[in-house]
TIZA-553970 format. One record per residue (C-alpha): residue number from 1; z, x, y. Coordinates in steps of 0.2 Angstrom, whole numbers. Layout:
BEGIN
   num       z       x       y
   NUM       Z       X       Y
...
//
This chain:
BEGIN
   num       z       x       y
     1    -853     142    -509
     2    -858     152    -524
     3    -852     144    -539
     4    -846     160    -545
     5    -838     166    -532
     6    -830     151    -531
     7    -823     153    -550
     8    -817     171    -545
     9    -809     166    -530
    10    -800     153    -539
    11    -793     162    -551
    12    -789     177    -541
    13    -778     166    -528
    14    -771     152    -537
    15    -755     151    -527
    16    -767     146    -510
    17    -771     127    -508
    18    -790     126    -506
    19    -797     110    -508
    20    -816     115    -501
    21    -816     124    -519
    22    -816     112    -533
    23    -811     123    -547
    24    -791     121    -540
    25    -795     103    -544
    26    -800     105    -560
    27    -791     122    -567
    28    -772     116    -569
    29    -766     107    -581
    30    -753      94    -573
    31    -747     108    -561
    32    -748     124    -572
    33    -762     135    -567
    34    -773     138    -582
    35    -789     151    -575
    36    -780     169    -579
    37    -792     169    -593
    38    -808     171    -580
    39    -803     191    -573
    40    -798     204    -587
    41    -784     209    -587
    42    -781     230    -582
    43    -781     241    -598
    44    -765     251    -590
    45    -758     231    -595
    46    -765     230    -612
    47    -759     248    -614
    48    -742     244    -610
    49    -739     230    -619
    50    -749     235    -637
    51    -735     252    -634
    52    -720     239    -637
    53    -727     231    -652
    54    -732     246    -659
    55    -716     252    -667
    56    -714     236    -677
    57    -732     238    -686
    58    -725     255    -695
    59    -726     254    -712
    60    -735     237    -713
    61    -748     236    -722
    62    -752     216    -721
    63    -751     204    -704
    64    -748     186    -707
    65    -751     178    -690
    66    -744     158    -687
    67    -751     148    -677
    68    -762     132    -674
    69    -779     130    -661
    70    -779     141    -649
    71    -765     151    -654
    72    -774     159    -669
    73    -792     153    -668
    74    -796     171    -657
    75    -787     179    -672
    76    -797     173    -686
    77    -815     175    -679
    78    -811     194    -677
    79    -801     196    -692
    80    -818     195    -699
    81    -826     214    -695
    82    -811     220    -705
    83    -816     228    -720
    84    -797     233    -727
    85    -793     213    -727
    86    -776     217    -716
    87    -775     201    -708
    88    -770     184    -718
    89    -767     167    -708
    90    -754     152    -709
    91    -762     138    -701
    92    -761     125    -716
    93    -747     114    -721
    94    -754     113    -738
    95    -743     123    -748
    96    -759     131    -756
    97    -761     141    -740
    98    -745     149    -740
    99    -747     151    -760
   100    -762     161    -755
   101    -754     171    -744
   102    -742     176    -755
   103    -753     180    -768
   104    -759     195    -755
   105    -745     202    -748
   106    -728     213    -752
   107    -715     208    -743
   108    -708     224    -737
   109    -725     229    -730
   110    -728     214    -719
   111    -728     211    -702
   112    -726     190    -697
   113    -733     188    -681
   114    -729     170    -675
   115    -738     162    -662
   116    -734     147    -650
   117    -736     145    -632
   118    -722     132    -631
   119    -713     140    -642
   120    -712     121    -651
   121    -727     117    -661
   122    -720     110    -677
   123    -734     114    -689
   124    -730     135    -683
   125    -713     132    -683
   126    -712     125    -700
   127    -723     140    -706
   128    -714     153    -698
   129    -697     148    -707
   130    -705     148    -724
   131    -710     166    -720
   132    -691     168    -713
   133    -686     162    -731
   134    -695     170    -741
   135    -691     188    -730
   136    -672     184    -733
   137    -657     192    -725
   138    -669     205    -716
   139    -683     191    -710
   140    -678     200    -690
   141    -687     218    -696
   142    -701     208    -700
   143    -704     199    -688
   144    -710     193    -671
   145    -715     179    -658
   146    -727     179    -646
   147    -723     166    -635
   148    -724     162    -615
   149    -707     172    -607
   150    -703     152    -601
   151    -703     147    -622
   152    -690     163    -624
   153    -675     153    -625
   154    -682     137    -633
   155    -685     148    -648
   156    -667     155    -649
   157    -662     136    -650
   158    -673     132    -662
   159    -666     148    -675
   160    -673     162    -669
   161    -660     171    -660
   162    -662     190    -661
   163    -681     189    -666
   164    -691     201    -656
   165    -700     191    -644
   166    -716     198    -633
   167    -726     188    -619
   168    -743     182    -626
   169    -750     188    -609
   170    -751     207    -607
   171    -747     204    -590
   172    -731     193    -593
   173    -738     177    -584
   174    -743     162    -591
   175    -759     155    -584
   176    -770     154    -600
   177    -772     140    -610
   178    -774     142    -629
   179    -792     138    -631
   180    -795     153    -615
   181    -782     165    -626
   182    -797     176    -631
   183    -802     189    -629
   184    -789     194    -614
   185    -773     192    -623
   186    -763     196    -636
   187    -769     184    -648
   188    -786     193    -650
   189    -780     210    -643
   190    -767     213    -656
   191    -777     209    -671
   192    -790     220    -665
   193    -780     234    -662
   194    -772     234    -680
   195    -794     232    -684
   196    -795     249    -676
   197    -783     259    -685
   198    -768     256    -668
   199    -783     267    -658
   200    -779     267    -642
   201    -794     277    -638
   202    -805     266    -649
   203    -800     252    -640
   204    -800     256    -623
   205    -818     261    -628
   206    -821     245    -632
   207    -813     238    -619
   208    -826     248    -606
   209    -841     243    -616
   210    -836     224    -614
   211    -833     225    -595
   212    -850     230    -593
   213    -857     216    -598
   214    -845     206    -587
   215    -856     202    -571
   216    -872     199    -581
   217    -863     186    -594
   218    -857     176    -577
   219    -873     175    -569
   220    -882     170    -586
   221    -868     157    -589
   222    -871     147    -571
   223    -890     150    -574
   224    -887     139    -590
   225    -873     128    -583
   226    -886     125    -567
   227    -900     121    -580
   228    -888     109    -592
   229    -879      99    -579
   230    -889      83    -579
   231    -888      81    -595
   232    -880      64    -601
   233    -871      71    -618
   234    -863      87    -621
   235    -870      89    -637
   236    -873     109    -641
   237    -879     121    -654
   238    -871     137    -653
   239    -882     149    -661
   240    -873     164    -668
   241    -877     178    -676
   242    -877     175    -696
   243    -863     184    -701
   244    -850     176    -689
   245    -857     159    -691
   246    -841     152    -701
   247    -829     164    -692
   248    -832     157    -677
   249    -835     139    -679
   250    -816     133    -677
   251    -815     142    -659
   252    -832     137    -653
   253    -827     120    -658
   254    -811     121    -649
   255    -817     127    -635
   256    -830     112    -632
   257    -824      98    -640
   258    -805     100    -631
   259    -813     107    -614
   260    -827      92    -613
   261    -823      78    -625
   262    -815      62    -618
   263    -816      67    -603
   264    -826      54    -596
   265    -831      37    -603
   266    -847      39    -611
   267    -848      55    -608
   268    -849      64    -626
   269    -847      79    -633
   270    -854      87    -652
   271    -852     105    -655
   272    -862     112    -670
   273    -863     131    -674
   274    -881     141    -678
   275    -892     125    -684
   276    -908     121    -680
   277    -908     103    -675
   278    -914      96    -657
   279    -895      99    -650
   280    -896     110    -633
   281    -895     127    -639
   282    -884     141    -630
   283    -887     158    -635
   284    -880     174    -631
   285    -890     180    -616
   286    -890     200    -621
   287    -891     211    -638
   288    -877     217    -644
   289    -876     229    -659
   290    -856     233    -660
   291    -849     216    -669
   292    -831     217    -659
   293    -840     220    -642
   294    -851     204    -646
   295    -839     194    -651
   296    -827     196    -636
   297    -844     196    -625
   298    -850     178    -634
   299    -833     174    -631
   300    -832     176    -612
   301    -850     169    -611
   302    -846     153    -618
   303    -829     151    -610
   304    -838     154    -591
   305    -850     142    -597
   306    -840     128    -599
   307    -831     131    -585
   308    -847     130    -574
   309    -853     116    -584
   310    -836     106    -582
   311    -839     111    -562
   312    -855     102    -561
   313    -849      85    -571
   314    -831      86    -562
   315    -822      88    -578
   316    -805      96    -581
   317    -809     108    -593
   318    -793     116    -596
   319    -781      98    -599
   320    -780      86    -617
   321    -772      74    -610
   322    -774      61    -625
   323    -769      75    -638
   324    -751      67    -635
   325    -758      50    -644
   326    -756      55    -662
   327    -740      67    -658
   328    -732      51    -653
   329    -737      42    -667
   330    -731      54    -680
   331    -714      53    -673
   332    -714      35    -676
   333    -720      38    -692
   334    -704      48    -698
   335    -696      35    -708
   336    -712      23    -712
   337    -718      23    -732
   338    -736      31    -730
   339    -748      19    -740
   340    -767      24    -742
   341    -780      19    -754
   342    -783      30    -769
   343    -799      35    -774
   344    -810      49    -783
   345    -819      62    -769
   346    -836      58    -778
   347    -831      41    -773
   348    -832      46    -754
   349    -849      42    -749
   350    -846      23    -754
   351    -831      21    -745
   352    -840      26    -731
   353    -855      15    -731
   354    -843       2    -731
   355    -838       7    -714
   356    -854      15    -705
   357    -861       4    -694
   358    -880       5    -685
   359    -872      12    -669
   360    -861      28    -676
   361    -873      42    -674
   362    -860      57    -684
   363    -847      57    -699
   364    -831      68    -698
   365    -823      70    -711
   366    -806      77    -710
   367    -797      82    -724
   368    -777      87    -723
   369    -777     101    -735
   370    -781     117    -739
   371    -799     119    -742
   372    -811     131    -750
   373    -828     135    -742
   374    -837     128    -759
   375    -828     112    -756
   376    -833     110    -739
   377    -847     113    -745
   378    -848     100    -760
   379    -843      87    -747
   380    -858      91    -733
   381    -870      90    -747
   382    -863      74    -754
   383    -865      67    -738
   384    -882      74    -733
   385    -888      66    -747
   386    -880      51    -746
   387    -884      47    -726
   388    -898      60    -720
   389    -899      49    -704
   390    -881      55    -697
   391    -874      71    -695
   392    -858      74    -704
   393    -845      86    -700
   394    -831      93    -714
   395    -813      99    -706
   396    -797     105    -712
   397    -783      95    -703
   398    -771      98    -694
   399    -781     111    -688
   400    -793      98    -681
   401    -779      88    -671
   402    -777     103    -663
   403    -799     106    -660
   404    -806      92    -661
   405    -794      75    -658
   406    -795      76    -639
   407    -815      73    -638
   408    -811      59    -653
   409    -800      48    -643
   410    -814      38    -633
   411    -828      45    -644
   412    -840      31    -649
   413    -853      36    -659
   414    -842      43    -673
   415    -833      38    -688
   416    -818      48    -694
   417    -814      47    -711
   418    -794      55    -715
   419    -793      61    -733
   420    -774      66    -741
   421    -770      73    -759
   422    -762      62    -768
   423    -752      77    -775
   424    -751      92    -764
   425    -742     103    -783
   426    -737     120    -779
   427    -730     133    -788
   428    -719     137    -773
   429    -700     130    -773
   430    -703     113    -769
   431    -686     113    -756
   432    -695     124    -746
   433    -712     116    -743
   434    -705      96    -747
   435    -705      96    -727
   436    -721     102    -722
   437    -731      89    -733
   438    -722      76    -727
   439    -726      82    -709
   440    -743      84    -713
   441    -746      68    -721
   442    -739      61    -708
   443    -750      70    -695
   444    -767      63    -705
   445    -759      47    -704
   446    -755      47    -686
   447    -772      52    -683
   448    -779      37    -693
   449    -769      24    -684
   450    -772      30    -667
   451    -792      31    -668
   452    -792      13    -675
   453    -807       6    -679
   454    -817      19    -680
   455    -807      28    -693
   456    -803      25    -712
   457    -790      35    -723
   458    -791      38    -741
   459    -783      48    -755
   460    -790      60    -767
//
């Protein structure tokens, strides 16, 4: 059977029991069906459901989305094409992020969009109700949830009882997983409105041009997933254009690391974004001169990819099922005294020759703070220099638990090096952020102790 065909039908009748097509073995997550990303969705649908939201974006000038992973990835890479910097993102427990934030906004002109497909991830939560405090006794005028219509009532218990609540999905169901969010859902589609000045013609436009491409991104996604498929690493260079190279390196990583890494012993999984190095390359398979239409098209591509590819080396591609290891672990870690080694960044590439050993081919280094792209910088060249021979990697965290920690778990060619502050100073009220440092530090942590010996943990 066409393996495309066999994808479509999947996805198209999830609620019929065929075993003869494998992609209902390895499409749900525990029981929940998680291909709604693989057909579009109608644009009557998209229509509709941008139309409720719009009377909330009158008179707001500034978006702040919340969210982790998947929930906010989509957001971010597209936030990108907009020239009147609209769009600001909380996805950093590090005070410094929400200082920043702050710096760019006026209250009474902002729009909070929270996003959570459980309606229960901590790190969102604990942003949101900053934002909640800071808005004061008319927080409910601006603000919203996007959420799955199941999570609905967990977010009333957890305080947010008469918020404005809208399905993530623009047809109310729930069969997309985080990393799949974009670009067929609200995650992607209502940033991109507010890009286009709330233009439904603009974007319905847009929307065309990209379901264009449709057919020919799914034949040129199994061609590559046919070509790739006996290939005994998934180790892949995503070449992007230039411009979106940092934009989209969070999502890509997502998307591969959680779809394909730990998956199966010794089968591993390294994602790197527009280098030129002897990874297997994946490239978009058409020229696209619109930067929104490419990016939902590269998107898609990719997406279908992995999916074929997963097909091929009988993976669940839409599961993490070791992603729970260090949630556990960080609620263990509630009342324990968090003791780490202190030590001078410069001082980095020392602690690590300690540790490397012959066999790790990569370095990640994952910092649990609110980075700058010069300091990611400063530690990538620190590192080149210092170990030429292995590839290091440079994350903020917890935004990596949440791309990369599932491929981690049986990784063993890598070592993962956990930096905290030793201070994390503000000049925000320190009542208000006291609980999401000590989440965060708890988080890196966690992270430490469950990957064992193949990680080390330092303050800076």
């Amino acid at each position: 059977m066409d393996i495309i065909f066999s994808l479509l039908e999947c996805a198209s009748r999830p609620d019929e029991e065929n075993f003869s097509n494998y992609f209902y073995k390895i499409g749900f997550d525990n029981n929940k069906f998680r291909l709604g990303w693989v057909i579009p969705p109608l644009w009557k649908d998209i229509k509709n459901s941008l139309k409720e939201i719009r009377p909330f974006l009158k008179k707001r000038k500034k978006i702040v989305f919340v969210g982790m992973g998947g929930s906010i990835n989509g957001a971010r890479v597209i936030s990108h094409v907009d020239k009147k910097r609209r769009l600001y993102f909380l996805n950093n427990l590090d005070p410094k992020n929400l200082e920043e934030v702050m710096e760019n906004i006026r209250l009474r002109e902002t729009l909070v969009v929270a996003i959570s497909k459980s309606g229960t991830t901590q790190e969102t939560q604990l942003l949101a109700k900053a934002m909640k405090t800071f808005l004061g006794k008319s927080w409910k005028s601006h603000f919203l949830w996007l959420s799955d219509p199941s999570s609905f009532k967990k977010l009333d218990e957890l305080g947010w009882k008469g918020c404005n609540k809208f399905p993530i999905q623009v047809n109310g169901k729930e069969d997309i997983g985080g990393r799949f969010s974009s670009p067929h859902t609200l995650v992607f589609l209502l940033p991109l409105f507010v890009i286009l000045d709330q233009d439904f013609d603009k974007l319905e436009k847009v929307f065309a041009c990209y379901l264009h491409f449709l057919d020919r991104l799914r034949k040129e996604a199994a061609e590559l997933a046919l070509f790739f498929k006996r290939e005994k690493q998934a180790f892949f260079n995503i070449q992007v254009k230039r411009d979106f190279q940092i934009p989209f390196t969070t999502w890509v990583t997502q998307l591969f690391q959680e779809s394909l890494g730990s998956k199966k012993r010794d089968f591993f999984v390294k994602t790197m974004i527009g280098e030129k190095n002897s990874f297997l390359n994946i490239t978009l398979p058409l020229k696209v001169a619109d930067s929104v239409i490419y990016t939902m098209s590269l998107m898609y591509f990719l997406q279908t990819f992995v999916a074929l590819f997963s097909f091929y080396k009988k993976i669940n591609f839409v599961n993490q099922p070791y992603v729970e290891k260090y949630k556990n672990k960080v609620k263990e870690l509630k009342e324990r005294q968090l003791d780490m080694p202190f030590s001078k960044l410069s001082c980095l590439p020392s602690l690590i020759g300690n540790k490397l050993d012959k066999h790790k081919k990569f370095i990640e280094v994952i910092i649990y703070a609110y980075l700058k792209n010069e300091e990611v910088d400063y530690i990538k060249k620190m590192l080149r220099r210092k170990f030429p021979y292995v590839k290091s990697f440079v994350f903020e965290g917890p935004d990596w638990n949440h791309h990369s920690y599932q491929a981690a778990f049986l990784d063993k060619n890598t070592l993962y090096v956990i930096g905290l502050k030793k201070s994390y100073s503000s000049k925000l009220d320190s009542s208000l952020i006291e609980n999401n440092v000590s989440f965060l530090k708890r988080i890196g942590f966690a992270t430490y102790l469950t990957l064992s010996s193949k990680s080390l943990i330092f303050s800076f």
